[in-house]
C-alpha positions, 0 to 999 in steps of 0.5 A: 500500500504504500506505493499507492499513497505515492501516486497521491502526492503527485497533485501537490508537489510535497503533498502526502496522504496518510492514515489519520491519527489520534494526535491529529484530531486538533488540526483535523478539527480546525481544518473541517471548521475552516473548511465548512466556514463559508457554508456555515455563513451561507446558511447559518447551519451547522453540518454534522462534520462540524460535531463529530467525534474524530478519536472515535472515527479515527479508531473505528472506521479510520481516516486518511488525511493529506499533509503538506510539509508536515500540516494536514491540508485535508481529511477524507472518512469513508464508509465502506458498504456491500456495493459501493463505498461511501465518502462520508467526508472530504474536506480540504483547507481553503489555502489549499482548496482548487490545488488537488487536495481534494483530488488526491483524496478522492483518488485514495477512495477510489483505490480504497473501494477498488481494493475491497472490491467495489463498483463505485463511489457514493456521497451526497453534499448540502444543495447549498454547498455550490463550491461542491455542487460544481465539484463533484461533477468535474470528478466524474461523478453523476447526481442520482438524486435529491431528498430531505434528509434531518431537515438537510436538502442532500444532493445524492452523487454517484461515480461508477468504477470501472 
């Protein structure tokens, strides 16, 4: 595995993706408030990412994170489930947002789900999330749906592997 995680740091020169851990949970906190900041002032919610517990989620699913010279820059949790995985989160830092960091960990989770045998990608994001509405798209992902999901309007998106 670790020649995979070199082919994720090409993006970004210097940039590194790694399995997250407990000593991180301070910087992976800031990073995902920094990184939801602009949808909070949006809408005045306060997404979910927002209160998760990280040392849990670190323990118990894991999560890689991308650093450059040494700073985590972004986080990506995934769920895997019996025909696809799931990406939970993927949040990068708005210093490095539009610099392929989110693109080296959406490449993570595509080996992720090709590794286990997987035949796509699922996640959804906040209609009101138009940085990601415009995103997800230029990575090959399809929309599949919309619904209302705990007082949320989701967006539902799709990348079929091949």
């Amino acid at each position: 595995m670790a020649t995979t995680l070199a082919a994720y740091a090409r993006r970004v020169v210097g940039t590194r993706v790694r399995t997250a851990r407990n000593a991180d949970v301070p910087a992976i906190e800031a990073l995902v408030a920094a990184a939801f900041a602009p949808f909070v002032a949006r809408t005045g919610i306060r997404p979910a990412p927002l209160a998760t517990d990280w040392p849990t989620v670190i323990s118990a699913l894991g999560a890689s994170v991308a650093t450059l010279d040494d700073r985590i820059v972004g986080v990506l949790v995934v769920w895997p489930h019996p025909d696809h995985v799931l990406v939970d989160l993927l949040a990068v830092g708005p210093a490095e947002q539009g610099r392929g960091v989110g693109s080296a960990l959406l490449d993570r989770a595509e080996a992720l789900a090709r590794e286990a045998g997987k035949g796509a990608l699922r996640l959804h994001t906040n209609a009101a999330m138009r940085e990601a509405l415009a995103y997800y798209p230029r990575r090959d992902f399809v929309e599949t749906g919309r619904r209302t999901e705990q007082g949320f309007d989701r967006v539902l998106f799709e990348k079929r592997l091949a």
